[in-house]
LUMLUMDREN-2810 file (N, C-alpha, C; in Angstrom, 1 decimal):
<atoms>
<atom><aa>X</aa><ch>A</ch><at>N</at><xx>0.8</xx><yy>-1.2</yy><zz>0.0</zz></atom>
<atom><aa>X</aa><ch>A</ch><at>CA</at><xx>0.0</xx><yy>0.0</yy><zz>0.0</zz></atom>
<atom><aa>X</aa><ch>A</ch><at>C</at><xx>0.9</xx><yy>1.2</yy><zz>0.0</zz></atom>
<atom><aa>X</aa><ch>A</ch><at>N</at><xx>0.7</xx><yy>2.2</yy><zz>-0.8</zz></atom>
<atom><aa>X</aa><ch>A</ch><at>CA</at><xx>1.4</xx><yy>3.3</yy><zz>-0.8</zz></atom>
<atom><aa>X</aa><ch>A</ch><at>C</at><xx>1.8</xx><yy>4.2</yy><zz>0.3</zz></atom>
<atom><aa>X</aa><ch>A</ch><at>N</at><xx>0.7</xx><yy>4.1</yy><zz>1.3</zz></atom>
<atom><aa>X</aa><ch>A</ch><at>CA</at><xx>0.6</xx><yy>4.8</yy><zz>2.3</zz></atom>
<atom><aa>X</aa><ch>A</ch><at>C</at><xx>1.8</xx><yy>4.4</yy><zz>3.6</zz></atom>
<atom><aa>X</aa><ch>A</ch><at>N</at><xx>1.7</xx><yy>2.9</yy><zz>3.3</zz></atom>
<atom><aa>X</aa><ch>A</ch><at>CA</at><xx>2.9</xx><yy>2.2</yy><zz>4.5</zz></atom>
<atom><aa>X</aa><ch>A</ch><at>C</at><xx>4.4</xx><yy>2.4</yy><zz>3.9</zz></atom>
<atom><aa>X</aa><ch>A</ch><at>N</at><xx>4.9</xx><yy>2.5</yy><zz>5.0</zz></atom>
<atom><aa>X</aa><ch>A</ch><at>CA</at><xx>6.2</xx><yy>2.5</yy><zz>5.0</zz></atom>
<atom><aa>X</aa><ch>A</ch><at>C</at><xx>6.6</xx><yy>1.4</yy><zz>5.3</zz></atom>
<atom><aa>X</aa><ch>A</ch><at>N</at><xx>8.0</xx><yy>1.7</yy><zz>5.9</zz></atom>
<atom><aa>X</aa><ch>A</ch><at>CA</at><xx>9.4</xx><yy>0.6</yy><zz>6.3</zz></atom>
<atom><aa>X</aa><ch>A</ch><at>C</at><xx>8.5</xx><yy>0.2</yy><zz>8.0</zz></atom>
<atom><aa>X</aa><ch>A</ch><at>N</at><xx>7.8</xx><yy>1.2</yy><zz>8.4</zz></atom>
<atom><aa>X</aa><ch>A</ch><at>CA</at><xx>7.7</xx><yy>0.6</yy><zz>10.0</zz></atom>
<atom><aa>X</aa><ch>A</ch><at>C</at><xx>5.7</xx><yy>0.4</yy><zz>10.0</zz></atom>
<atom><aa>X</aa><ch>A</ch><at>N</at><xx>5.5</xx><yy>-0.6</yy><zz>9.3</zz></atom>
<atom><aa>X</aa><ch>A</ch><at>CA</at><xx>3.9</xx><yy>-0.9</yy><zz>9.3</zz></atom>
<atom><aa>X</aa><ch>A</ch><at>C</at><xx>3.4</xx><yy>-1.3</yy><zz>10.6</zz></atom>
<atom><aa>X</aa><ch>A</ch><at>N</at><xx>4.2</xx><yy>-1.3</yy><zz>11.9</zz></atom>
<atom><aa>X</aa><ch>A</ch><at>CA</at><xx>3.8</xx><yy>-1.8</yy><zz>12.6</zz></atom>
<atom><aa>X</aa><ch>A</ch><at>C</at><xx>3.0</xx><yy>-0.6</yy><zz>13.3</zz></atom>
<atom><aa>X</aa><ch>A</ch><at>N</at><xx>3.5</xx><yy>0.8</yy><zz>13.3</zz></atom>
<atom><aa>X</aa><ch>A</ch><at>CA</at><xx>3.2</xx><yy>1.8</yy><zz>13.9</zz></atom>
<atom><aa>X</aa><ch>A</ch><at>C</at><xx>2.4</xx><yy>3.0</yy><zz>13.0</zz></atom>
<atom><aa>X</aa><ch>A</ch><at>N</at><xx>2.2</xx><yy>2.2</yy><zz>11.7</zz></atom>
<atom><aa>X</aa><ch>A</ch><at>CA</at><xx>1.0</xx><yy>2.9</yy><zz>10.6</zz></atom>
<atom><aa>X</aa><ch>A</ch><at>C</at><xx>-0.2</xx><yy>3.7</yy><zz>11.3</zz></atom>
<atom><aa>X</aa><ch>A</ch><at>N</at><xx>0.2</xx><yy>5.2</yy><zz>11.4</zz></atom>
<atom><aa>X</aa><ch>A</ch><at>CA</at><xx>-1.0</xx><yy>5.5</yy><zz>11.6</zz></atom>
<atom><aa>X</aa><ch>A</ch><at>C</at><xx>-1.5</xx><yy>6.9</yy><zz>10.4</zz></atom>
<atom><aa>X</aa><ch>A</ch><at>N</at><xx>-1.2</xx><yy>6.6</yy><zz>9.3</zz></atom>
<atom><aa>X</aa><ch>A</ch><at>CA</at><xx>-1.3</xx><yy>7.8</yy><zz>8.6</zz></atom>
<atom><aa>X</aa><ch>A</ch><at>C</at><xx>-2.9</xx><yy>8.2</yy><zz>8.1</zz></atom>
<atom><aa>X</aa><ch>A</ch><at>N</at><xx>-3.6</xx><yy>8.6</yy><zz>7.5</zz></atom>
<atom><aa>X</aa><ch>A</ch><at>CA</at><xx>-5.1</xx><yy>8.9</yy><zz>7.5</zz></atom>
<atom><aa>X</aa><ch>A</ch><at>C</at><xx>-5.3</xx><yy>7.7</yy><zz>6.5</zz></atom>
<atom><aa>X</aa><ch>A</ch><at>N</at><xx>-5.2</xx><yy>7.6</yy><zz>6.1</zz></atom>
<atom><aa>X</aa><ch>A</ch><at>CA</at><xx>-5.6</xx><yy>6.5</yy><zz>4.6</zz></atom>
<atom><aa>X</aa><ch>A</ch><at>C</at><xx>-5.1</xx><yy>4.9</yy><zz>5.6</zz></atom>
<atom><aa>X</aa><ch>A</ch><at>N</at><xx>-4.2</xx><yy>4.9</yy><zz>6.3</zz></atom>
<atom><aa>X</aa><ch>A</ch><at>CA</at><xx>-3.9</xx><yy>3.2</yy><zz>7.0</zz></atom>
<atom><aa>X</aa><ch>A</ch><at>C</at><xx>-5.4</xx><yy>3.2</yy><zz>7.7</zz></atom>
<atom><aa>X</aa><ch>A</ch><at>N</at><xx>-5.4</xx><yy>4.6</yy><zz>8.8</zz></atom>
<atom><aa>X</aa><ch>A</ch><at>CA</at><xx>-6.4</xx><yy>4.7</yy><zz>9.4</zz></atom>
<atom><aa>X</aa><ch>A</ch><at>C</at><xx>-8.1</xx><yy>4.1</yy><zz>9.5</zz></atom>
<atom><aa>X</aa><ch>A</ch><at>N</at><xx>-8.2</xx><yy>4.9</yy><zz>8.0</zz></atom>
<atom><aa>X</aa><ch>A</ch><at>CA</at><xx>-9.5</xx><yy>4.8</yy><zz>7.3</zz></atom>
<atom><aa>X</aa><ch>A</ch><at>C</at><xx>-9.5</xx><yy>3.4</yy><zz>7.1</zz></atom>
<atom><aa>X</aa><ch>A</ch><at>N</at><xx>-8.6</xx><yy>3.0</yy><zz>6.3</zz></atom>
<atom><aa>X</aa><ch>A</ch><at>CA</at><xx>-9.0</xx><yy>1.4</yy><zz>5.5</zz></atom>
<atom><aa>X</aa><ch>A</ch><at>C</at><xx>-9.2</xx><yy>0.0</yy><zz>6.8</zz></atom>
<atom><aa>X</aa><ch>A</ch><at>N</at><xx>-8.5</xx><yy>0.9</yy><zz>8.4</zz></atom>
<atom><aa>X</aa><ch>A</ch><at>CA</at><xx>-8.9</xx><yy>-0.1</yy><zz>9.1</zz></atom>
<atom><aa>X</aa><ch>A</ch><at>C</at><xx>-10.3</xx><yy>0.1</yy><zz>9.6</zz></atom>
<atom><aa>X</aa><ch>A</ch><at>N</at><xx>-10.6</xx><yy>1.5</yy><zz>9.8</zz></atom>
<atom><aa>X</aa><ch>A</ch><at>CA</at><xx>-11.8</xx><yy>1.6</yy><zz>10.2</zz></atom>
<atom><aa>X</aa><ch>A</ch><at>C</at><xx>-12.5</xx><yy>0.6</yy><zz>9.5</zz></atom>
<atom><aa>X</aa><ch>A</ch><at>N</at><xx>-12.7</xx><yy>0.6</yy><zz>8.0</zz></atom>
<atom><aa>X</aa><ch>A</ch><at>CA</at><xx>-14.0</xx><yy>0.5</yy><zz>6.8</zz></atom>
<atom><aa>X</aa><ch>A</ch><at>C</at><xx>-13.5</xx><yy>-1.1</yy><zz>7.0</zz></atom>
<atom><aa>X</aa><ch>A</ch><at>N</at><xx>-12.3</xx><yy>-2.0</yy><zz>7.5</zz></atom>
<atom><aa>X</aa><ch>A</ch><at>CA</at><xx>-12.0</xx><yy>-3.0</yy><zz>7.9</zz></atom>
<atom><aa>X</aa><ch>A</ch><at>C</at><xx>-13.0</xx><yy>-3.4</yy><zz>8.8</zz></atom>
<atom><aa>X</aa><ch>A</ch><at>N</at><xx>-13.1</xx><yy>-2.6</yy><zz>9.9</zz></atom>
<atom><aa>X</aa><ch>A</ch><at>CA</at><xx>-13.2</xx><yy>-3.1</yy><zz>10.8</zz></atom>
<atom><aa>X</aa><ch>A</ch><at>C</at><xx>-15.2</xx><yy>-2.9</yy><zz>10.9</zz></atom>
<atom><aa>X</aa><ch>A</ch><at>N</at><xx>-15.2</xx><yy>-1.9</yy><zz>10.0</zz></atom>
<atom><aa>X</aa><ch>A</ch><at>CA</at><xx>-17.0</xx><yy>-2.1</yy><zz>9.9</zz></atom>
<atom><aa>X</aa><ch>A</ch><at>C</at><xx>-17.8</xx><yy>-3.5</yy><zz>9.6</zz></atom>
<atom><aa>X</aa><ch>A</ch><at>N</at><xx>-16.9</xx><yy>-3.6</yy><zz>8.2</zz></atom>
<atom><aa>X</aa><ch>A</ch><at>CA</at><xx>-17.2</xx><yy>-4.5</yy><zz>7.4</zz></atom>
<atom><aa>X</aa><ch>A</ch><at>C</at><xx>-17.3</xx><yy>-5.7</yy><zz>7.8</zz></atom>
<atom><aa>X</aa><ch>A</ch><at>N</at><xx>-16.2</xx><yy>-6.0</yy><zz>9.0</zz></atom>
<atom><aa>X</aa><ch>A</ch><at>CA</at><xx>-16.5</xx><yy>-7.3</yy><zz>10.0</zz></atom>
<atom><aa>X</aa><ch>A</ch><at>C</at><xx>-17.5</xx><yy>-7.7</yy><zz>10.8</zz></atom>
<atom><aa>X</aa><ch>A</ch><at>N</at><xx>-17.7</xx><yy>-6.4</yy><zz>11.7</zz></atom>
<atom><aa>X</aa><ch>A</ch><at>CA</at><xx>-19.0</xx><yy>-6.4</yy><zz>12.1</zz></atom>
<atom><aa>X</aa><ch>A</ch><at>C</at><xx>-20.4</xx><yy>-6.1</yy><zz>11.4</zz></atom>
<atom><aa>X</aa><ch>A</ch><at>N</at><xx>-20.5</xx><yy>-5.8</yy><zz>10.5</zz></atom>
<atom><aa>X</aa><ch>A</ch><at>CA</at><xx>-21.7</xx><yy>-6.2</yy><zz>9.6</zz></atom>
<atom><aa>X</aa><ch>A</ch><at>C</at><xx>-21.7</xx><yy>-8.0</yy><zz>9.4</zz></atom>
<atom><aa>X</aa><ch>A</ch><at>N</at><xx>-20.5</xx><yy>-8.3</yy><zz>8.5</zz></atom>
<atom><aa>X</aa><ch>A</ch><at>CA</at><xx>-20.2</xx><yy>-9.8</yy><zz>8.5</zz></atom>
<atom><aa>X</aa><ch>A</ch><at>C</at><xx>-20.7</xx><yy>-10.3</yy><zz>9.5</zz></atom>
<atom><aa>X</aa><ch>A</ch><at>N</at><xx>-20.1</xx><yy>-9.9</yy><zz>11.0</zz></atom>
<atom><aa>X</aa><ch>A</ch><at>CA</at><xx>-20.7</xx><yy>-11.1</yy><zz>12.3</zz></atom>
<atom><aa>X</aa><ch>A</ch><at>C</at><xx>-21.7</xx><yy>-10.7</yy><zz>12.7</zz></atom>
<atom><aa>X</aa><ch>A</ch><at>N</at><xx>-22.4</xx><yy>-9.9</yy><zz>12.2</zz></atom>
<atom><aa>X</aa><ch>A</ch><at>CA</at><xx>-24.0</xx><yy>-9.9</yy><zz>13.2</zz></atom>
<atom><aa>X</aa><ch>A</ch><at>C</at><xx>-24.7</xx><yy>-10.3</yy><zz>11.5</zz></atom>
<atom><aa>X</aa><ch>A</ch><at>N</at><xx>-24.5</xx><yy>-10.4</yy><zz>11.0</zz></atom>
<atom><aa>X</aa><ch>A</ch><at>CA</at><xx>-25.3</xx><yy>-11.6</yy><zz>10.3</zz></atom>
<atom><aa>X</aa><ch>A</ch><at>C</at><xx>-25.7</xx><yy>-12.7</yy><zz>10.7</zz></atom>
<atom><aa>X</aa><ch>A</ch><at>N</at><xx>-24.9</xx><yy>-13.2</yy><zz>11.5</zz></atom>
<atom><aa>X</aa><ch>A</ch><at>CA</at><xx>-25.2</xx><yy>-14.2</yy><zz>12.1</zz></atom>
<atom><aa>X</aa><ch>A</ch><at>C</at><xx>-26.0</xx><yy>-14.2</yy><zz>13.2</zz></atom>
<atom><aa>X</aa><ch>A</ch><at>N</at><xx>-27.2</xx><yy>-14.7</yy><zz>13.7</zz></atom>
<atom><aa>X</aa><ch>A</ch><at>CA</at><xx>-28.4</xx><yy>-14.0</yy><zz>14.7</zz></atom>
<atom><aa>X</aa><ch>A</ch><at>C</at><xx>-27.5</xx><yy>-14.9</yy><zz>16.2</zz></atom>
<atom><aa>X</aa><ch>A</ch><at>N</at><xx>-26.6</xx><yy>-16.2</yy><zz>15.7</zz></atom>
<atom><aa>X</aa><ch>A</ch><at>CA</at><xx>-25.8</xx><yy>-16.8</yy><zz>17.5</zz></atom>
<atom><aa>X</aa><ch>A</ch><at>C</at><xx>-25.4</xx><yy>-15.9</yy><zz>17.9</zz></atom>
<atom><aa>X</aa><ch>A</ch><at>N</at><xx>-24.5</xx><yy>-14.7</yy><zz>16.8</zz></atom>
<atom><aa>X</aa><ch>A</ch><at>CA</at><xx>-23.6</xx><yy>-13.8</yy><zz>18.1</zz></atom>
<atom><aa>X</aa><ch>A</ch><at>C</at><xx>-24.5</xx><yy>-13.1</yy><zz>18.9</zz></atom>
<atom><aa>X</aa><ch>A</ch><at>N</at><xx>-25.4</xx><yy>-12.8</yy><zz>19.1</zz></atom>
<atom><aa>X</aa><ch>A</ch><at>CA</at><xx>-26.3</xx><yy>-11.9</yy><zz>19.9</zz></atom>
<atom><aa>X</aa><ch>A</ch><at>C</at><xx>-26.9</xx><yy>-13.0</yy><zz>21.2</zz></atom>
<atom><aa>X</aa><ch>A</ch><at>N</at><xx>-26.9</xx><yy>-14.0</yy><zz>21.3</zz></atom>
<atom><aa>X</aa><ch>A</ch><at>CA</at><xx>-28.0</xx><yy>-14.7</yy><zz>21.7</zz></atom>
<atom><aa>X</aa><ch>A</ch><at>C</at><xx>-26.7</xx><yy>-15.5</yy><zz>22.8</zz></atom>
<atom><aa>X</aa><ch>A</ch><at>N</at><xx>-27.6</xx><yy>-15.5</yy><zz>24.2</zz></atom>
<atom><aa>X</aa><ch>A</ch><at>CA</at><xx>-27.0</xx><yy>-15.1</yy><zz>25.7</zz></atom>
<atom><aa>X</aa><ch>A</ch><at>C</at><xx>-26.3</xx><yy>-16.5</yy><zz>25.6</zz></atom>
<atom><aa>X</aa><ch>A</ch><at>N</at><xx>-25.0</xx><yy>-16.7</yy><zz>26.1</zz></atom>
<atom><aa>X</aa><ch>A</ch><at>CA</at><xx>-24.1</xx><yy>-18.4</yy><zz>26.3</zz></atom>
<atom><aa>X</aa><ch>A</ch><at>C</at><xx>-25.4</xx><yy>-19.0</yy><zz>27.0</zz></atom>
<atom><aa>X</aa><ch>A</ch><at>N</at><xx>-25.4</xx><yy>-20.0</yy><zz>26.7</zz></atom>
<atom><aa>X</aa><ch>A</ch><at>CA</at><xx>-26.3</xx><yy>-21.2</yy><zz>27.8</zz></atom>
<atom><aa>X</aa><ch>A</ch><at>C</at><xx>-25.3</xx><yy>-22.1</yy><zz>29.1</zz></atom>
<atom><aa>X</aa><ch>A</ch><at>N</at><xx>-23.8</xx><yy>-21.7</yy><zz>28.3</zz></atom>
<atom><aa>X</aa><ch>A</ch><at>CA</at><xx>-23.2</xx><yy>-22.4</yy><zz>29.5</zz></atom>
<atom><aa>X</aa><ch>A</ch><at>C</at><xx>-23.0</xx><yy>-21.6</yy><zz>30.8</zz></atom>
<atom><aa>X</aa><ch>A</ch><at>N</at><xx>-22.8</xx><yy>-22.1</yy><zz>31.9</zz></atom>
<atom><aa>X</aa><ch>A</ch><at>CA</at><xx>-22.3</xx><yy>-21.5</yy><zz>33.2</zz></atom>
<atom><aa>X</aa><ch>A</ch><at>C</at><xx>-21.4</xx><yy>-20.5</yy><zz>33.4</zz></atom>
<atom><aa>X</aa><ch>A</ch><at>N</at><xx>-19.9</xx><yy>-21.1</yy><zz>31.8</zz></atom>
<atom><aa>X</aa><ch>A</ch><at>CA</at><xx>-18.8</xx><yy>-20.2</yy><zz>32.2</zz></atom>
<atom><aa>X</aa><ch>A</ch><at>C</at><xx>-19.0</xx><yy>-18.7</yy><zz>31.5</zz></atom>
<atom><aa>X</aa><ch>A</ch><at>N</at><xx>-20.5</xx><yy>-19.0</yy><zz>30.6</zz></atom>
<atom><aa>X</aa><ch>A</ch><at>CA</at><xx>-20.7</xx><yy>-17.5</yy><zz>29.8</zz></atom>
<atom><aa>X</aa><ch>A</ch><at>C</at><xx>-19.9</xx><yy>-17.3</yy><zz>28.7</zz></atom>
<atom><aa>X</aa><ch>A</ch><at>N</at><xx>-19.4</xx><yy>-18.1</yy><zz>28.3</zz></atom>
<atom><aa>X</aa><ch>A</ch><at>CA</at><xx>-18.7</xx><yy>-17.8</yy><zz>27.1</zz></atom>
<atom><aa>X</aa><ch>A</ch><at>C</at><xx>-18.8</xx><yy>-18.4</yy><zz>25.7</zz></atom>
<atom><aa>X</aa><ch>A</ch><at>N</at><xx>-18.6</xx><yy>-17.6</yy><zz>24.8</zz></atom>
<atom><aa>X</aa><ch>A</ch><at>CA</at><xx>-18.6</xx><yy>-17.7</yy><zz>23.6</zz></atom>
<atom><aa>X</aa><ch>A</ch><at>C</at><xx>-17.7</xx><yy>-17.7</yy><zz>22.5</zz></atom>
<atom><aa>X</aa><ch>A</ch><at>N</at><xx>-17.3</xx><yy>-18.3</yy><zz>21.2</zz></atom>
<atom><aa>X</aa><ch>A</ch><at>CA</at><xx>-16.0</xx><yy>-18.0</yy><zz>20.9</zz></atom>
<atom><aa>X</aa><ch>A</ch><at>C</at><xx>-16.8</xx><yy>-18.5</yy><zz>19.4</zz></atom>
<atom><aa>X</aa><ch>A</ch><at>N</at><xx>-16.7</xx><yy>-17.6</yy><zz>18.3</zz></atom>
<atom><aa>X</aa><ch>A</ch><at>CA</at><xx>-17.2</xx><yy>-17.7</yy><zz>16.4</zz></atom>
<atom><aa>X</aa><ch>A</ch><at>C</at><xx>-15.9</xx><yy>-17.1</yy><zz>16.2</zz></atom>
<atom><aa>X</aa><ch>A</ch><at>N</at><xx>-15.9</xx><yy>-18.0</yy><zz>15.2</zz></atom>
<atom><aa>X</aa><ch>A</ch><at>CA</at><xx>-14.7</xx><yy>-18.3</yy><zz>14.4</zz></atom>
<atom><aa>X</aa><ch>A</ch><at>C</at><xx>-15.6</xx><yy>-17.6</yy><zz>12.7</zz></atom>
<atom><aa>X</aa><ch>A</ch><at>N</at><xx>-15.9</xx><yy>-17.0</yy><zz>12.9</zz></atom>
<atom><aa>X</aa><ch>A</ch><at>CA</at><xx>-16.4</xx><yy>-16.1</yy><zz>11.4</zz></atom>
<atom><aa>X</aa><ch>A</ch><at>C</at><xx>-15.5</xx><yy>-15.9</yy><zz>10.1</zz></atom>
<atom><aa>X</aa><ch>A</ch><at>N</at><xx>-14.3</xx><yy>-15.7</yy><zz>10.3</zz></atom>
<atom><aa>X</aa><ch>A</ch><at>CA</at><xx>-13.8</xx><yy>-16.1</yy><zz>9.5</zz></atom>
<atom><aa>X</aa><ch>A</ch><at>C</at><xx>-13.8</xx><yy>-17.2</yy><zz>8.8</zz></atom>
<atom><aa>X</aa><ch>A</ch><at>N</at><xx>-14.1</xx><yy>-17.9</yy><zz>8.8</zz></atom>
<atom><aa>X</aa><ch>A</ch><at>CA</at><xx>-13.6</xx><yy>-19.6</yy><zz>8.2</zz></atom>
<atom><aa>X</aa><ch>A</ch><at>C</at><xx>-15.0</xx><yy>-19.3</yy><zz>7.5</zz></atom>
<atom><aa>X</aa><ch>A</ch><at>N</at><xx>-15.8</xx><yy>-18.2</yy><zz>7.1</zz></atom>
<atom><aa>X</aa><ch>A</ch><at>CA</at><xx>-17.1</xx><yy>-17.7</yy><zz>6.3</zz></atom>
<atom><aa>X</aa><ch>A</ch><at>C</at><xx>-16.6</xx><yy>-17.3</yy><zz>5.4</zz></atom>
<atom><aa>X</aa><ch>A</ch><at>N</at><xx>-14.8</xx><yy>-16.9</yy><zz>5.5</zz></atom>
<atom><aa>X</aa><ch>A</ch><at>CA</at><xx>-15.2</xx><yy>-15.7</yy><zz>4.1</zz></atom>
<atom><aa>X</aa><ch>A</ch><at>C</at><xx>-15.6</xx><yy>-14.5</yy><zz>4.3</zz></atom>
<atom><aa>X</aa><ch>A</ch><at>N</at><xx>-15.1</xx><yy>-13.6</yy><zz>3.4</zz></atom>
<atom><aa>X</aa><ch>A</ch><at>CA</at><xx>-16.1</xx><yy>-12.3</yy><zz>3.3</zz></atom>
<atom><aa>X</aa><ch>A</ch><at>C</at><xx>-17.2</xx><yy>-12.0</yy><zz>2.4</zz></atom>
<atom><aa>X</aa><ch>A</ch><at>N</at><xx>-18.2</xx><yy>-11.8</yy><zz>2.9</zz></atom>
<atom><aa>X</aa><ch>A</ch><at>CA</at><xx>-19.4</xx><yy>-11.6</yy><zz>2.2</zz></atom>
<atom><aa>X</aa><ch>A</ch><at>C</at><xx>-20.1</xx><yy>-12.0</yy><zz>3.0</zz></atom>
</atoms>
């Protein structure tokens, strides 16, 4: 990406920025498609773990 440099670890320029945001929208659109993530653990320890990826995007 044009925007990264030599130190991508500490990328924070407005365009790295943005593309994580619209990243990071786009995932959460992706997982609340799904109606489990909303819906309360049934187990004791309360927890939950989706692996949404292994969907793909779209």
């Amino acid at each position: 990406k044009e925007y990264e440099g030599d130190s991508k670890d500490y990328e924070f320029s407005r365009g790295s920025v943005e593309e994580r945001w619209r990243a990071g929208y786009f995932d959460t659109v992706r997982t609340l498609r799904h109606p489990e993530v909303v819906k309360r653990p049934s187990s004791p320890d309360g927890v939950f773990i989706f692996d949404v990826a292994q969907h793909g995007a779209g």
